[in-house]
C-alpha positions in Angstrom: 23.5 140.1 74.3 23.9 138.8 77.9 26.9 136.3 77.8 26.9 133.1 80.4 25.4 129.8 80.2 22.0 131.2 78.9 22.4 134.2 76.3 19.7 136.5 76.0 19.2 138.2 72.1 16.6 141.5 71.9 14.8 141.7 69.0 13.3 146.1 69.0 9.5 145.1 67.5 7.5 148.3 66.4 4.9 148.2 68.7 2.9 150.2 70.9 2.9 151.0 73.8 7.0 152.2 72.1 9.8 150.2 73.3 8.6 146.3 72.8 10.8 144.1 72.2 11.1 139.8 72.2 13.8 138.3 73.6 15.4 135.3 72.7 16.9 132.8 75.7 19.5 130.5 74.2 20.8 127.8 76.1 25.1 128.2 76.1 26.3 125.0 77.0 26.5 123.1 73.4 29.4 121.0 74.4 27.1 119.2 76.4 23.7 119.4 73.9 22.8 122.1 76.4 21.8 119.9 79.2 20.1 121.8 82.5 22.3 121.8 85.2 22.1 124.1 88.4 23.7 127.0 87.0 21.6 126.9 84.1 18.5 126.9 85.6 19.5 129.6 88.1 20.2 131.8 85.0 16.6 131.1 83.4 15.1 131.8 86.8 17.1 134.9 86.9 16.1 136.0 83.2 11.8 135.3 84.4 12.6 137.6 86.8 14.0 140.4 84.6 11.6 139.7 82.2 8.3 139.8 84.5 9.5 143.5 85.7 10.2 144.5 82.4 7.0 146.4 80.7 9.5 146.4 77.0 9.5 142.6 77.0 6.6 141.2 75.1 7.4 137.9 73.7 9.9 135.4 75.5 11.9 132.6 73.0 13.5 130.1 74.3 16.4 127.8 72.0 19.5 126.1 72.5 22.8 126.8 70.8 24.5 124.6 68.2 28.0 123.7 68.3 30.4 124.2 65.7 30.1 122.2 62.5 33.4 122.4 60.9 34.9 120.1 63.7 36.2 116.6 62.8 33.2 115.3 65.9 30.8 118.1 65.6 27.6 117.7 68.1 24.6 116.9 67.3 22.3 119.6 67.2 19.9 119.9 70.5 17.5 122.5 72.0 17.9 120.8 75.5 19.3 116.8 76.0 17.7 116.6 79.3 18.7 117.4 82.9 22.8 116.8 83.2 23.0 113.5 84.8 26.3 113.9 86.1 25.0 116.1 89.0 22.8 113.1 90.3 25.2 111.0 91.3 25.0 109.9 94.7 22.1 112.1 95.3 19.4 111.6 97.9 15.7 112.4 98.1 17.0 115.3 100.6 19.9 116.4 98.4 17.3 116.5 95.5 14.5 118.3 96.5 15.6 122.2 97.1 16.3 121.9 93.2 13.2 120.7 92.4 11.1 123.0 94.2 12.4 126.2 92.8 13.3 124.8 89.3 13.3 126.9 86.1 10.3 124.6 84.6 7.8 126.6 86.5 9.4 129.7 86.5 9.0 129.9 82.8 5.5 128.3 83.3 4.2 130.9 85.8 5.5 134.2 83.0 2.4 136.3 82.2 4.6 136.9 79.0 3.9 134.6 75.9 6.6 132.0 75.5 7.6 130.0 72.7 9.8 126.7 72.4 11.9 127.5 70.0 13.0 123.4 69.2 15.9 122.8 66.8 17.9 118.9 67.6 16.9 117.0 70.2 14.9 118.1 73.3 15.1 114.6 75.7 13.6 114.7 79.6 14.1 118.4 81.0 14.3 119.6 77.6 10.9 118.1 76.4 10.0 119.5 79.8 11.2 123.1 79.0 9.5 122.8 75.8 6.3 122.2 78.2 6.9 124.9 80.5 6.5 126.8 77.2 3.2 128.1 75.8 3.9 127.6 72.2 6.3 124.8 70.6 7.6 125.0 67.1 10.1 122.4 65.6 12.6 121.9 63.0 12.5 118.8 61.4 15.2 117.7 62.6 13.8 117.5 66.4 13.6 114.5 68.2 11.6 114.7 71.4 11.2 112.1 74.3 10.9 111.7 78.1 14.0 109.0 78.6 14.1 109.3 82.8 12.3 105.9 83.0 15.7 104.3 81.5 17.7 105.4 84.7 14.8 104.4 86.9 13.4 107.8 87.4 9.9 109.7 85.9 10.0 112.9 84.8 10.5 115.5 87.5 9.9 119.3 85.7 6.0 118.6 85.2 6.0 116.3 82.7 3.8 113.7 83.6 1.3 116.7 83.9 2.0 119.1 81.8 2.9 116.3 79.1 -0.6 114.5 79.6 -2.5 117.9 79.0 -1.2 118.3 76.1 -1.3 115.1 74.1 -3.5 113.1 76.3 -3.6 110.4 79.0 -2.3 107.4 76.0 -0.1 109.1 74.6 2.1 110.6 77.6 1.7 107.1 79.4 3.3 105.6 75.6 6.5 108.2 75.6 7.1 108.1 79.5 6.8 104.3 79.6 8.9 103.2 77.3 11.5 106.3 76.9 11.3 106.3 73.5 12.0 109.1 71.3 9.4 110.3 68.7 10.6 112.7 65.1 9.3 115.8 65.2 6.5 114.8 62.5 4.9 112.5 65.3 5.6 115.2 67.6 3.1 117.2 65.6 0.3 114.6 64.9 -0.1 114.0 68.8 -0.2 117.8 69.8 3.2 117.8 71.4 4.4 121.0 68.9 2.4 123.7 67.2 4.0 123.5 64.1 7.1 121.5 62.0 9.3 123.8 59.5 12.6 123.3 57.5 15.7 124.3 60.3 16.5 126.5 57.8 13.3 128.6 58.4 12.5 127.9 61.9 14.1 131.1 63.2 12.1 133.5 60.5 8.6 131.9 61.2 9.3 132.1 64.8 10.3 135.7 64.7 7.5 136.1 62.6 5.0 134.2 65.4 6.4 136.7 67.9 6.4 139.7 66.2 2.7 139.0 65.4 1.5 138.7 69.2 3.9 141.2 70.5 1.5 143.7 68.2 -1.5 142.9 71.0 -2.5 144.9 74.0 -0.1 143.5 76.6 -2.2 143.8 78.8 -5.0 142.3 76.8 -2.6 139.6 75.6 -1.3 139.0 79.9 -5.6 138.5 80.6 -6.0 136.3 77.7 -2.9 133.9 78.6 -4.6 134.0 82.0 -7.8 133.5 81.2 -6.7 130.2 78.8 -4.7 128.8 81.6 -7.8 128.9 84.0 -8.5 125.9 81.4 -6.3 123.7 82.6 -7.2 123.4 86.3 -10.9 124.7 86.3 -13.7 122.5 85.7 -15.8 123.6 82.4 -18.6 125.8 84.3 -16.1 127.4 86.5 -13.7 127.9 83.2 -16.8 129.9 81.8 -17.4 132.0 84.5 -13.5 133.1 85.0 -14.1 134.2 81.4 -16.9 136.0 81.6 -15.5 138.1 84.5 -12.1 138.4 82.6 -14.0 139.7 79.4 -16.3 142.0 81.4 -13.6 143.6 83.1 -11.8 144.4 80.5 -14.0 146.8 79.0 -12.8 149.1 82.1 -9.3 149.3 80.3 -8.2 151.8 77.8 -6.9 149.5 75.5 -10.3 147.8 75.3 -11.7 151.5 73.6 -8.6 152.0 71.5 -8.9 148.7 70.0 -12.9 149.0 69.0 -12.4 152.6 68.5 -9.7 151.9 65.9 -11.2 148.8 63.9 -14.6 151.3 63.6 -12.0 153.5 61.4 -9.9 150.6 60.1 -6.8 152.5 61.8 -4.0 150.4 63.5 -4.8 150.7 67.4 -1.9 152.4 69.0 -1.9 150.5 72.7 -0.9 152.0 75.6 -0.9 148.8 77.5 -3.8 149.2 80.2 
């Protein structure tokens, strides 16, 4: 456990290539529903860096930390309440803009390793917008999302007018990003915006449970097909086809590709080695 204003929980998986593991990213600022400020999003770009050059790290998922309960005013629970207003103040376009171009939104995006939104409270603006940046989303019940920036006279600035639209579509983004409203996680789920909707009290086990499952891939063959999927979102259809094809083709050049026939022929587990 890595302490600071992003914590960083390994979870050993019993995979091959030997030595996997997932690691869980929790958000450390509870006192303020873990909203994104500077420091925080350095430490998440810091973390994509570790985990890219790390071969052991299979599964990335991200969270946010609760506070105490016990308290006479104890917070509400939140995954991410948005970008931490306070450090706009006074801001210009100039003072603004270094942030934004090397933000922790698409550093997360750009991972080869599978990420998953792990939501549990309220995940407003940048926090809907982490969500995004993630490949998979699963919610508590208790999540609340939205994209409030249009209440303060701003739009969403971490991708979420894009990223947001290709997932639930053109009405639907143009609905939450209008009006700022916030949605329950059950609409969440009927629009797209999360995979799936569980009790809080079992959103940690099926999660686990998610990333255990892919983290028992190829990695290598899991790193082609993430690519391969996200050549859907900017390719037109007949160019998405062909980047397929030549993904698929190639990859009967790999070991892993062998191992993996060779082992459902004898209905034995394939033991990766990650090429």
């Amino acid at each position: 456990m890595v302490e600071g204003l992003v914590t960083i929980e390994r979870i050993e998986t019993q995979t091959s290539p030997e030595g996997g593991c997932i690691e869980i990213w929790t958000l450390n600022r509870p006192d303020r529903l873990n909203a994104l400020n500077r420091a925080t999003h350095q430490e998440l770009i810091q973390a994509c860096d570790r985990a890219e050059s790390n071969d052991n790290v299979r599964v990335v998922v991200i969270t946010g930390a609760h506070s105490p309960q016990d308290t006479k005013r104890p917070k509400p629970k939140s995954f991410a309440a948005g970008a931490d207003i306070a450090e706009f103040s006074g801001k210009s376009s100039d003072d603004v803009r270094p942030f934004f171009e090397n933000n922790a939104w698409e550093k997360i995006w750009n991972l080869t390793k599978p990420t998953i939104a792990m939501v549990d409270g309220y995940a407003l603006g940048g926090g809907t917008e982490l969500a995004l940046s993630c490949d998979i989303r699963i919610a508590s019940e208790d999540s609340n999302f939205g994209q409030p920036e249009i209440n303060l006279g701003l739009i969403p600035g971490g991708g979420g007018t894009q990223r947001l639209t290709k997932i639930v579509g053109y009405g639907h983004a143009m609905e939450l990003i209008l009006t700022g409203d916030m949605i329950p996680a059950n609409r969440a789920l009927e629009i797209g915006l999360v995979n799936s909707v569980v009790p809080s009290s079992k959103l940690r086990g099926e999660v686990i449970a998610l990333a255990t499952k892919i983290a028992e891939k190829s990695p290598y063959t899991i790193k082609v097909a993430k690519r391969a999927i996200r050549s859907a979102l900017d390719l037109p259809l007949t160019q998405g086809i062909l980047a397929e094809r030549s993904e698929f083709v190639a990859l009967f050049d790999t070991e892993d590709s062998s191992i993996g026939v060779e082992a459902f022929l004898s209905k034995q587990k394939p033991e990766w080695v990650g090429k």
